[in-house]
Every structure is written in C-alpha cells, then in structure tokens.
C-alpha positions as CSV (number, residue, x, y, z in Angstrom):
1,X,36.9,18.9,15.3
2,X,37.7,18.2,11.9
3,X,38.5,14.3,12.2
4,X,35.4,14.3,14.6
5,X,33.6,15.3,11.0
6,X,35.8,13.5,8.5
7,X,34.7,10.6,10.7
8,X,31.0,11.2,10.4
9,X,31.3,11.9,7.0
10,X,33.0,8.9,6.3
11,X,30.8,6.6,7.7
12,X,27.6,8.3,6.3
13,X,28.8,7.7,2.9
14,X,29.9,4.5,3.5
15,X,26.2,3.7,5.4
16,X,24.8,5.5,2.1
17,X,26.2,3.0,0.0
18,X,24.9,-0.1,1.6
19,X,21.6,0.9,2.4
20,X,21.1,1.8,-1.3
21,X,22.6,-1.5,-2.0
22,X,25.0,0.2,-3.7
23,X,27.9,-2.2,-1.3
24,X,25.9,-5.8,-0.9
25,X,25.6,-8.1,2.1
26,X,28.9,-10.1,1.8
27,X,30.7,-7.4,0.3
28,X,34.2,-6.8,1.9
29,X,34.9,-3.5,2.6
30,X,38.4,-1.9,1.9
31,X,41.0,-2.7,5.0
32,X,41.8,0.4,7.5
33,X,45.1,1.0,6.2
34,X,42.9,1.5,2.3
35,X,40.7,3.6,3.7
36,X,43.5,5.8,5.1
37,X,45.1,6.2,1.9
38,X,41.7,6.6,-0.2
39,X,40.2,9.4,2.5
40,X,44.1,11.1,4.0
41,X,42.8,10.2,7.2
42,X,44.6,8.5,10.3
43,X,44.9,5.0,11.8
44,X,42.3,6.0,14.6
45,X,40.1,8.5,12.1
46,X,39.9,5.0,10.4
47,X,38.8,2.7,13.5
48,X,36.2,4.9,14.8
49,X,34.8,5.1,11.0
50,X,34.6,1.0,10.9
51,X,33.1,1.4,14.8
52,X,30.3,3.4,13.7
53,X,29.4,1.6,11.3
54,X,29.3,-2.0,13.3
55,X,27.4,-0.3,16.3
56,X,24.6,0.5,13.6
57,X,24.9,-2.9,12.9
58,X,25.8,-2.5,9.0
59,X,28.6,-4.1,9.2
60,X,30.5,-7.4,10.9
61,X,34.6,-8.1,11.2
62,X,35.9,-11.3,10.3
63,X,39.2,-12.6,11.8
64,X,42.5,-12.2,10.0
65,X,40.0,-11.3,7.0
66,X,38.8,-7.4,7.5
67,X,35.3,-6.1,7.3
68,X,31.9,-7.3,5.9
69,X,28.8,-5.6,4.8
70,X,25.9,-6.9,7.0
71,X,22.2,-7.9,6.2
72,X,20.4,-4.5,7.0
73,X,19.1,-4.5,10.5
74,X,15.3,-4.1,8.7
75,X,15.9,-7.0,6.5
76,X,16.4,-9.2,10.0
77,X,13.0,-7.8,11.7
78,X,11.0,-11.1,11.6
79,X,7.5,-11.2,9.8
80,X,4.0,-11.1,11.7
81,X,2.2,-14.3,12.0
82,X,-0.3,-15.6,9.5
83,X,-3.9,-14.3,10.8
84,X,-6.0,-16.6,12.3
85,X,-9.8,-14.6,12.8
86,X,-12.4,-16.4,15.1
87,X,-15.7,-15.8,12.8
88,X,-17.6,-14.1,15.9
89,X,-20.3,-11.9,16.6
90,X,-18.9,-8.7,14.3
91,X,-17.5,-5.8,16.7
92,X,-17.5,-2.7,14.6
93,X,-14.4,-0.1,16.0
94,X,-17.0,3.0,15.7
95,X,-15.4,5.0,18.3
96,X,-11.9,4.7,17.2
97,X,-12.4,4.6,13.5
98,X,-13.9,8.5,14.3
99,X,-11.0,9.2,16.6
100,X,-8.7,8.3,13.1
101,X,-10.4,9.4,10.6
102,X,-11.0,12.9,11.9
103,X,-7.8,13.3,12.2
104,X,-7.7,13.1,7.5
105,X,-6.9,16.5,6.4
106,X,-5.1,18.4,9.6
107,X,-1.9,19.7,8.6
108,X,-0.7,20.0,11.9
109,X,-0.1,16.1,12.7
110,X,1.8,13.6,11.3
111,X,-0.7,11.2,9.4
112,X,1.1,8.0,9.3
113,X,-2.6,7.2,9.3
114,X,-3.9,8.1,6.1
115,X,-2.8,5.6,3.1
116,X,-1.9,8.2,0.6
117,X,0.9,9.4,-1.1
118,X,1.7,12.9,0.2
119,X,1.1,16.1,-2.3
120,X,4.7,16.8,-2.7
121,X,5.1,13.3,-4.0
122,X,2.3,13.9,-6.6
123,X,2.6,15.7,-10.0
124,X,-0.1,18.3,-8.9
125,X,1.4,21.1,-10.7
126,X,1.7,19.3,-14.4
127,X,-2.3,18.2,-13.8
128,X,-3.2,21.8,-13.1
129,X,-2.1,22.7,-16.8
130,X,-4.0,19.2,-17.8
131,X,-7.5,20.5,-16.0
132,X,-6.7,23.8,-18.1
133,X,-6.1,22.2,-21.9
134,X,-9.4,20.2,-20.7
135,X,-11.7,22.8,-20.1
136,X,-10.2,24.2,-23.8
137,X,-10.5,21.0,-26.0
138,X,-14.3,19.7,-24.2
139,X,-17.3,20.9,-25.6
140,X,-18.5,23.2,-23.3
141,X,-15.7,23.6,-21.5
142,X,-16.3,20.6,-19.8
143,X,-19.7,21.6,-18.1
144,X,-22.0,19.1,-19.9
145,X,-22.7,15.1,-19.0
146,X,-19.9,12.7,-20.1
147,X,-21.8,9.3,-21.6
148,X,-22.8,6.9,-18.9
149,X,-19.8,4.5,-19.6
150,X,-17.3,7.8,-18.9
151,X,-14.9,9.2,-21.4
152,X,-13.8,7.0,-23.9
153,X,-10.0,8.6,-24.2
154,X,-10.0,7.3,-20.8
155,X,-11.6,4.2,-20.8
156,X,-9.1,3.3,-24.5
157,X,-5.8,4.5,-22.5
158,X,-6.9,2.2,-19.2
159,X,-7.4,-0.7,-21.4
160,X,-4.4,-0.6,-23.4
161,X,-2.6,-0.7,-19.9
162,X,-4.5,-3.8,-19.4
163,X,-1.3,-5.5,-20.6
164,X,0.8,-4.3,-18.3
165,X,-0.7,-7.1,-15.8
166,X,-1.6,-10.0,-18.2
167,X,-5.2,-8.3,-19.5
168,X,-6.5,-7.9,-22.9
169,X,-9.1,-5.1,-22.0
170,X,-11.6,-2.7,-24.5
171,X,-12.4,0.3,-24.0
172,X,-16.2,-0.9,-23.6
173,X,-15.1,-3.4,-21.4
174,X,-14.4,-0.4,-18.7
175,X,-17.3,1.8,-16.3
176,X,-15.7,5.0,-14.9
177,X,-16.7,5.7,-11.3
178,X,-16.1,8.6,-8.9
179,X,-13.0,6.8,-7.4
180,X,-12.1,3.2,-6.2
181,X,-14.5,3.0,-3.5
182,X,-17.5,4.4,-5.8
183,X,-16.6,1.5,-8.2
184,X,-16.5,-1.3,-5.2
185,X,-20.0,-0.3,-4.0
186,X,-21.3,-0.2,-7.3
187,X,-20.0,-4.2,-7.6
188,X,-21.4,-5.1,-4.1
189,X,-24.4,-3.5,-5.1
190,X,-24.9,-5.4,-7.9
191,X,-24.3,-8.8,-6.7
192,X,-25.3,-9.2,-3.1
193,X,-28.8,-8.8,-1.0
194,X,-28.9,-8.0,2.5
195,X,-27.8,-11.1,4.5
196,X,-25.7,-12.0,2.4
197,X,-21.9,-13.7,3.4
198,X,-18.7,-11.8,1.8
199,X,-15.5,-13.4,2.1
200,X,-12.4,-11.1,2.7
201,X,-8.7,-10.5,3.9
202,X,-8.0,-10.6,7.1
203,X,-6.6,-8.2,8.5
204,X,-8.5,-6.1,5.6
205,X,-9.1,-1.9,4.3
206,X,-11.5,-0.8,7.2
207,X,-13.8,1.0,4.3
208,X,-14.5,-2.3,2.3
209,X,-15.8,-3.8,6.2
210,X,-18.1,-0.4,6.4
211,X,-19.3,-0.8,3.4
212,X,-20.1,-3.8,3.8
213,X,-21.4,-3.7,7.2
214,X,-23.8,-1.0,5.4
215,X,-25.2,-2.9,3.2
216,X,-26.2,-5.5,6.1
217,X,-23.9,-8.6,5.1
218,X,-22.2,-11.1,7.1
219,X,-18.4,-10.8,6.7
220,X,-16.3,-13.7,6.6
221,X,-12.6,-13.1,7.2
222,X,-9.4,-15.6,6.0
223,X,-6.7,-16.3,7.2
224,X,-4.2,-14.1,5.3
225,X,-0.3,-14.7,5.2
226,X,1.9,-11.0,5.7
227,X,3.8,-12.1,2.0
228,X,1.1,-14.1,-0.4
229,X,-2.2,-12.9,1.3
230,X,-5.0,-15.3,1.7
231,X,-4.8,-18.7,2.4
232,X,-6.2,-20.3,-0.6
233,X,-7.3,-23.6,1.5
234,X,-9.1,-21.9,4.1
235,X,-11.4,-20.3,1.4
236,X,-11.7,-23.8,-0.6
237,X,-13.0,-25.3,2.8
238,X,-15.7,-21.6,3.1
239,X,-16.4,-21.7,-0.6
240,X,-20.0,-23.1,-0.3
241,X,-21.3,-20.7,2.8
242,X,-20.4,-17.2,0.9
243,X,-22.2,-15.5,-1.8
244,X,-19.5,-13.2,-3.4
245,X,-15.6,-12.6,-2.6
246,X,-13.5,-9.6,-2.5
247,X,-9.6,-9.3,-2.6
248,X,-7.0,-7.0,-3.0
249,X,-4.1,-9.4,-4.2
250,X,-1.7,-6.8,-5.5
251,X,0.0,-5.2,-2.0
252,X,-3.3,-4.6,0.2
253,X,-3.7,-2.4,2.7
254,X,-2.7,-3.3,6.1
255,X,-0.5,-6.1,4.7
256,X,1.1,-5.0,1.3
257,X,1.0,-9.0,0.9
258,X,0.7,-9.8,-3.0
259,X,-0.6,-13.1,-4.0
260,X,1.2,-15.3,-6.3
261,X,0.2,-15.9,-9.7
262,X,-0.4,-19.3,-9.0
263,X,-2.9,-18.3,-6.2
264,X,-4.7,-15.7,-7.9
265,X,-5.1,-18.4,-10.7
266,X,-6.3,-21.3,-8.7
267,X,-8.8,-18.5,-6.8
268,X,-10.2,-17.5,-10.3
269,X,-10.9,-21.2,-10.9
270,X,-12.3,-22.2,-7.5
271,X,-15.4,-19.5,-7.3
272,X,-16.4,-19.5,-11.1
273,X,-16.5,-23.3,-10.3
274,X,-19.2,-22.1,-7.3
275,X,-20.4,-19.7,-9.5
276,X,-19.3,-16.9,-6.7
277,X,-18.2,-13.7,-8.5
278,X,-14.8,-12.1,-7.2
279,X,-14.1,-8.2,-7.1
280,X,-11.1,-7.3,-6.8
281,X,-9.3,-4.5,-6.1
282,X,-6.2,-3.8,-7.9
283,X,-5.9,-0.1,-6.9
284,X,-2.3,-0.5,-5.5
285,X,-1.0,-2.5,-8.5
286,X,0.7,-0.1,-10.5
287,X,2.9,1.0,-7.3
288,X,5.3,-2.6,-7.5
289,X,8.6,-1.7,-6.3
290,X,10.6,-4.5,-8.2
291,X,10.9,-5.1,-11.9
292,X,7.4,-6.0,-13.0
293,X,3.9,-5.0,-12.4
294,X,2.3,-8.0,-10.8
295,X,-0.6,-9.8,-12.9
296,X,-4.5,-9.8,-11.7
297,X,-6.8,-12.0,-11.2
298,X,-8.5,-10.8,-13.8
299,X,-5.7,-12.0,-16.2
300,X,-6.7,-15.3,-15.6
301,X,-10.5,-15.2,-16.0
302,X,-12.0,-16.7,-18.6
303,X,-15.7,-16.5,-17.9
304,X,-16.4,-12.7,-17.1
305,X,-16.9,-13.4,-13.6
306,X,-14.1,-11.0,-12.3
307,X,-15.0,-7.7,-11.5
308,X,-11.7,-6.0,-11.4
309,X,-12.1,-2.1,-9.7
310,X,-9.4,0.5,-9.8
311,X,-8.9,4.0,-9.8
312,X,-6.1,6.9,-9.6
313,X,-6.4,8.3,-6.1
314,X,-3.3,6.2,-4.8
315,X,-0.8,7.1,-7.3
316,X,-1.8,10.7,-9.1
317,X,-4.4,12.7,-7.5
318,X,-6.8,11.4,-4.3
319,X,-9.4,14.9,-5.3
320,X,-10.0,14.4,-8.8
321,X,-12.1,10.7,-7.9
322,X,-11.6,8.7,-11.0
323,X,-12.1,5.4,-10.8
324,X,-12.9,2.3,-13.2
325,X,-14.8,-1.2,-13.3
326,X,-14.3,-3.9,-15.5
327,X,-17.3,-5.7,-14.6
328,X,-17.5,-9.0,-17.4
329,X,-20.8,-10.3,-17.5
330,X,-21.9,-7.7,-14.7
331,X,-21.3,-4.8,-16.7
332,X,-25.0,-4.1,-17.6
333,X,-25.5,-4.0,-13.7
334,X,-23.1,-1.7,-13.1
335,X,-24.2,0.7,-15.8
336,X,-28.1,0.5,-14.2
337,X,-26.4,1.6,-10.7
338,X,-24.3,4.3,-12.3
339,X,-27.4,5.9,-14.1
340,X,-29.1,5.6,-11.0
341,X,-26.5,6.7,-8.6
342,X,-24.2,9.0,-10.4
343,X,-25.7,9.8,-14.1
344,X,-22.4,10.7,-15.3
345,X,-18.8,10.7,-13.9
346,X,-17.0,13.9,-13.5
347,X,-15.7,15.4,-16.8
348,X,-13.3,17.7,-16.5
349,X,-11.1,15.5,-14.4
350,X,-11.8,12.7,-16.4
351,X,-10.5,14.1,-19.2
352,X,-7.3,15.8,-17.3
353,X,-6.3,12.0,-16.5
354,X,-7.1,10.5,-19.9
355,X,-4.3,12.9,-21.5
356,X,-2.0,12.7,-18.5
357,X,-1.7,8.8,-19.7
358,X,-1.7,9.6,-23.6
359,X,1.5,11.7,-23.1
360,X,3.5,9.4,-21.2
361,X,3.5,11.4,-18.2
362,X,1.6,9.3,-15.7
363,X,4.3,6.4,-16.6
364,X,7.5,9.0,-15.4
365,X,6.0,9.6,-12.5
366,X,5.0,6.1,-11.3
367,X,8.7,5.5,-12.2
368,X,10.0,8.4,-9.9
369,X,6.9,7.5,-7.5
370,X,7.9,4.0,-7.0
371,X,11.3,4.2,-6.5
372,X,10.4,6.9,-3.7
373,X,8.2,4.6,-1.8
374,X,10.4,1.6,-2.0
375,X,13.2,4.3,-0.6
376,X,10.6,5.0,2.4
377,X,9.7,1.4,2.8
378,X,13.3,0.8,3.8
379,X,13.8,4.1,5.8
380,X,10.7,3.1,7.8
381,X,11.8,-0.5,8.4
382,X,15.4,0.6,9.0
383,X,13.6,3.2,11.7
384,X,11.6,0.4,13.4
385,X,14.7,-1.8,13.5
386,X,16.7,0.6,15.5
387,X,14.3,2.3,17.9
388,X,11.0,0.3,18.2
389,X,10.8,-2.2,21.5
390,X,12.7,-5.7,20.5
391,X,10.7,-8.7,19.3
392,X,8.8,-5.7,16.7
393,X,8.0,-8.1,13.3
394,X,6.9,-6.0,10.3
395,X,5.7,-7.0,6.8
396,X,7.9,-6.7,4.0
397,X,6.0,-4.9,1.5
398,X,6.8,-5.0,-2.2
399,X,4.6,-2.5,-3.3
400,X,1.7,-0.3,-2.0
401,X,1.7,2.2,0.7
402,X,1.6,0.7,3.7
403,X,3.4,-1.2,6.7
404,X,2.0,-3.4,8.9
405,X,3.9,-3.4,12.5
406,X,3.1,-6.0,15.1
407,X,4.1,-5.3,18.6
408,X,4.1,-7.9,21.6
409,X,0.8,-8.5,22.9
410,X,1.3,-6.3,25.8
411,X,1.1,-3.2,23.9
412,X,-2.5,-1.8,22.8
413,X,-2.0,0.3,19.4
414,X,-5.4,2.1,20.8
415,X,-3.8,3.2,23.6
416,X,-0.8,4.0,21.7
417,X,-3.1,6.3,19.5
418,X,-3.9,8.0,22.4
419,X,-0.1,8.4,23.4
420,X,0.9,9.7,19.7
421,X,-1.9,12.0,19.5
422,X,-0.7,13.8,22.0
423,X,2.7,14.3,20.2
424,X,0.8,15.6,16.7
425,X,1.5,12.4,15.5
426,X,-1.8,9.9,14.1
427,X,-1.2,6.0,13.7
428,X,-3.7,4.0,12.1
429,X,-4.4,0.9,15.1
430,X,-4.7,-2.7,13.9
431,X,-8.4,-2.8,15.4
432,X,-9.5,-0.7,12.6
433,X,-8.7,-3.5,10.2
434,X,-10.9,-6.3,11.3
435,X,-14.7,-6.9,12.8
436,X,-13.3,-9.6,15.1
437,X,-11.2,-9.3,18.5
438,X,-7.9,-9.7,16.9
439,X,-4.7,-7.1,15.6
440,X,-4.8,-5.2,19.3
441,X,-1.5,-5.3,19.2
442,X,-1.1,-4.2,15.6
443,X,-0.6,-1.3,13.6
444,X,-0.5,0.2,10.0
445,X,2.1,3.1,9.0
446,X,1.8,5.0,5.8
447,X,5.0,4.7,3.7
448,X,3.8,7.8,1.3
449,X,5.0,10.3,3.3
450,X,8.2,12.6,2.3
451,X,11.3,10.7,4.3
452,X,13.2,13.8,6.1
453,X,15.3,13.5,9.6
454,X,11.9,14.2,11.4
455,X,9.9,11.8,10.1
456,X,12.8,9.8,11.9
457,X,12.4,11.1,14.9
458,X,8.2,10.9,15.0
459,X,9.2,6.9,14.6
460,X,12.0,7.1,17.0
461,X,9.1,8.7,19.3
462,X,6.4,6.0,18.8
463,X,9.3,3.5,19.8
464,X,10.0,5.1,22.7
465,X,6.3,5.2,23.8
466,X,5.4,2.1,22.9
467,X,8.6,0.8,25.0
468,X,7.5,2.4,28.2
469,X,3.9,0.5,27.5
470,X,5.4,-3.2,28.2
C-alpha cells in the first residue's frame, strides 16, 4: 500500500509540473535510477511512476536516451474548420434557445452553458463594501439621476484604460449603459432601419442575432477562422450589400478567436472607405491570458466611425449592469436613445465600479482572474483530450470564456442537450450560434467555472454520451 501511494504521488507531481509548464515539451526527465535516489523509492516504484505517466500520454521514452516530456495531449486536439455559412432563408433556434436559456440561474445543474465567470471567481465580497462607501460619499445616498452621459469618475477611470489597448479615450468620449448588450442596442439603434443588412461572425453570440432579428434586419454571416476570426476577404468581396458591421475581435464568444492587429487595421480602413460604421464589442478584451491585452479596432480609427461597446458583467459583476459606448461621431445618437430609453444609468453601482478601478483593485483581480481561466482553459482541453470520442477538434482560446468543441458530424449537440440535461448538466449547442443550417455538430463550453475533480467527471460524462451517439 504505501509504494501503491508513493507511486501515485510521484507521478501526480511530476504530471503537475508539466501541465503547469513548469517541465517543457522536450525536457528530459531524471533517469529511473535518479528518481530512486531523489524519492528512496525502488527500481519497480520507479517504472510504474514513468508508466503512468506515458499511458496519460505526458510523456515519450527515447532509446539508450531516457524519458521526454511530451506535447500535452490538449495541445494535439486539431482545430475546427474555418466556417463556411450558406446566406439562406434565416432559421431562428426559438425552441432550443428557450430549452438553454431557462436553464440561467438553477443551481442545481452544471451550466457549462452560461458564458460567465462563476461567483466564487468574482470579488463579490470587496464590491459589497464598494456599494456601501457609495451610498455614503453620493448625494443622496445615491437615490437621485446620474447625468445622461453616466458618472464621470467612471467614464475618467474607463478612458484612462483606453491605453491599455492602443486608445487615447476622454472621459466625454464615453456613454454609460445598463450593461454590454444595452450599449449594442443603443448602436444598432442608431445606425440601422428595418431591412437593413448587418454583417457578423459566424458562428456568432446568439443575443447579438436576436437582437438583430428584433429589429427586422437581414444578417449576413462571414466566414470566421477558430484563431484570427473573420475572414477579411470575404467581407471586402460583401462590403457594398451591408449597411453596418459588428465584431467582437478580442476572443468572441463561441470561438475565443482574436483578430490580428493587422486585420482589425485593414477592417477599420475597408468600411470607413464605404462609409459602413463598425461596433464592436470588446467586452472580453481585458480577460487575455498571455502577456498583453490585445489592441481594438478602435485603436486604429481615425475617423470616429468605430463604435466600440463594453461593459463589466464578464470580468467583476454580471448584476450590477454597467456598461460603456464610445460612439465617435455617433455619440449624439446614442445620447438621444439613452434619454429616451433609459434617462439615467444606475448610480449606485456605477459609482461602486468607478472606485473599484481608482484603487487598483479591479487590476488584482483580472490578474488572479486571468490566470484562473487560462488554468481552466487547459483543464478543459486536457478533459476533452482524454475522454471525448476521437477526431474531437477544439479552439484554442487565448482569452475569453469560452470553448468551442466540434464533434464528427454524426453527433447532434441538440440531442446531446437532451442527453446532459438529464444528468444536471446544461451545454450550450452550436445551433444557438448561427441563423443558417450549420454548427449541428458543434458546441460551446463555459471555461468560467471553478475546476474541481467533478467538473472532470461532468466532461468525462458528456464524452461518454456523446461516444455512444456515433
């Protein structure tokens, strides 16, 4: 019993080390007659260690040169193909976006359906004491009308994070909203007229294709690549049949695909050339797992026509519904909507946000918050290696919360809903992300959830279901 456990021990730390990255593909690890002097364990303590870890595939012998860390079984799950939508007669999934969405809210499932980060992951309790110092610093305690633009502590601490992603934003530059969505609907609004043609990702957030959908445009979807989004060709060839455009470069949801500068560049240039405004949405920007933030399109636009929309419901608090606009030469639009809409934007919340920033707070918890998701991104992937049906391709995400999974075409993700539902567990199907017969055999998995061993298992339980439907 106790070299069954120094064994398992052993090779967890070891299998620790490398999925961390802590020991690198390449890396040679120490001989078996090391690690029997390193751990006091045997010759055969040794071999099963080195066994265990090359049946999980982590690692790979060499002959006459010992053992070598492996690329990570996730890192070898191919990517899905490049989407290819057939502009059609729109289909809208009513039924099944019901079946999904009803599901937001129950705590007794597992909502790898709802792109949020979960509550634990949030700094709920520090924003409590946030609300509290607001209702003691605002006149009123916070009960009266903000000004129609929103809170200018707010609006001054968003624009001075403008350089973070290659902006050079005012304060009056910025709308507050109630949320991301509130500021999006606002911009469509504004800028188109019943009948008119949006262009969008493909596959693409099933709330901008009901939005639009209820305003009564024509949606246009692009091709859209799983790693640098939209194909910037196919919309050069569409430019002249649409009447406004709207992205999300910076890891969109189903993809997490983020565009390169380069593309977001040449797309700023290409509609203010048609005089076609962009939005875009840049709500997932701030949650980059590498180095940098990426840059927005709004970086690059010189002529106000960028309407760039954010808010903080993905990264700090999905309740408190504060969002942002800065609209260029629109902004007078947006303010008209706004007044006619809204009136004012919440205050006390407002305000709670707008010191959370001052005090450096929000910037220590995207730091923590980042490196948590980029840990789930890999214990999802790492999941979907071992136990999901072979020839499964996934994205490879570098920011965002979500994973898109493609299965073979024999597998129906709205069946598969179904299946999981059954099981308490709720899977967001590919169907939900497009207006046109495509993605059946797609699906999108939150990566905000807390990672624990049954999260594991609720994977290892979709694999095995979606197995038996080949």
């Amino acid at each position: 019993m106790q070299h069954a456990f120094l064994y398992r021990e052993i090779s967890n730390k070891i299998a620790s080390l490398i999925r961390n990255k802590v020991l690198k593909t390449g890396d040679r690890l120490p001989s078996v007659r090391m690690l029997c002097q390193q751990y006091g364990i045997s010759m055969n303590t040794a071999k099963r260690v080195f066994l265990e870890l090359e049946a999980q595939s982590l690692i790979a012998p060499k002959p006459q040169s010992g053992y070598f860390v492996s690329p990570l079984p996730y890192q070898r799950l191919p990517l899905p193909a490049v989407s290819r939508p057939l502009q059609s007669t729109p289909r809208e999934p009513k039924d099944l976006m019901a079946k999904v969405y009803n599901t937001m809210g129950r705590t007794d499932l597992t909502l790898f359906s709802i792109g949020v980060a979960a509550g634990e992951l949030l700094p709920s309790s520090k924003l409590n004491k946030e609300i509290i110092q607001a209702t003691r610093r605002l006149k009123d305690s916070g009960s009266g009308y903000e000004p129609l633009q929103g809170n200018e502590k707010l609006r001054r601490m968003i624009a001075a994070r403008s350089m973070y992603w290659g902006g050079k934003l005012h304060e009056d530059d910025l709308v507050t909203t109630a949320g991301g969505m509130n500021a999006l609907s606002f911009c469509m609004m504004a800028l188109a007229k019943r009948g008119d043609t949006i262009a969008v990702e493909s596959p693409c957030y099933s709330g901008i294709l009901q939005l639009a959908l209820s305003m009564g445009l024509k949606v246009l979807e692009l091709p859209t690549h799983p790693t640098t989004g939209i194909e910037v060709d196919a919309l050069r060839k569409i430019v002249s049949k649409i009447d406004l455009c709207l992205l999300v470069p910076n890891f969109n949801t189903p993809l997490g695909s983020c565009m390169p500068d380069e593309h977001k560049q040449e797309v700023v240039r290409l509609l203010a050339k048609h005089r076609i405004p962009l939005i875009e949405d840049d709500i997932y920007g701030d949650l980059y797992f590498g180095t940098q933030r990426p840059s927005c399109c709004k970086s690059f636009d010189k002529e106000g026509n960028v309407l760039l929309c954010s808010s903080f419901s993905k990264t700090l608090a999905p309740g408190y519904r504060v969002g942002w606009v800065a609209a260029g030469r629109y902004k007078e639009q947006i303010l008209k909507l706004k007044l006619a809409h809204a009136i004012s934007s919440a205050t006390i919340t407002q305000e709670a946000v707008a010191n959370f920033l001052a005090n450096g707070r929000y910037d220590n918890h995207l730091r923590k918050l980042r490196l948590t998701l980029k840990s789930n991104c890999q214990q999802y992937m790492q999941a979907i290696a071992e136990y999901f049906p072979e020839g499964t391709k996934t994205s490879q995400p570098q920011g965002g919360l979500a994973l898109w999974v493609e299965f073979n075409k024999k597998i129906n993700t709205t069946e598969l809903f179904d299946r999981t539902i059954k099981q308490k567990i709720s899977i967001a199907p590919g169907r939900l992300f497009t207006l046109q017969k495509q993605f059946e055999h797609n699906m999108r998995l939150c990566i905000g959830l807390s990672w624990t061993e049954e999260l594991r298992h609720k994977l290892k339980l979709i694999g095995a279901m979606a197995a038996r439907m080949q």
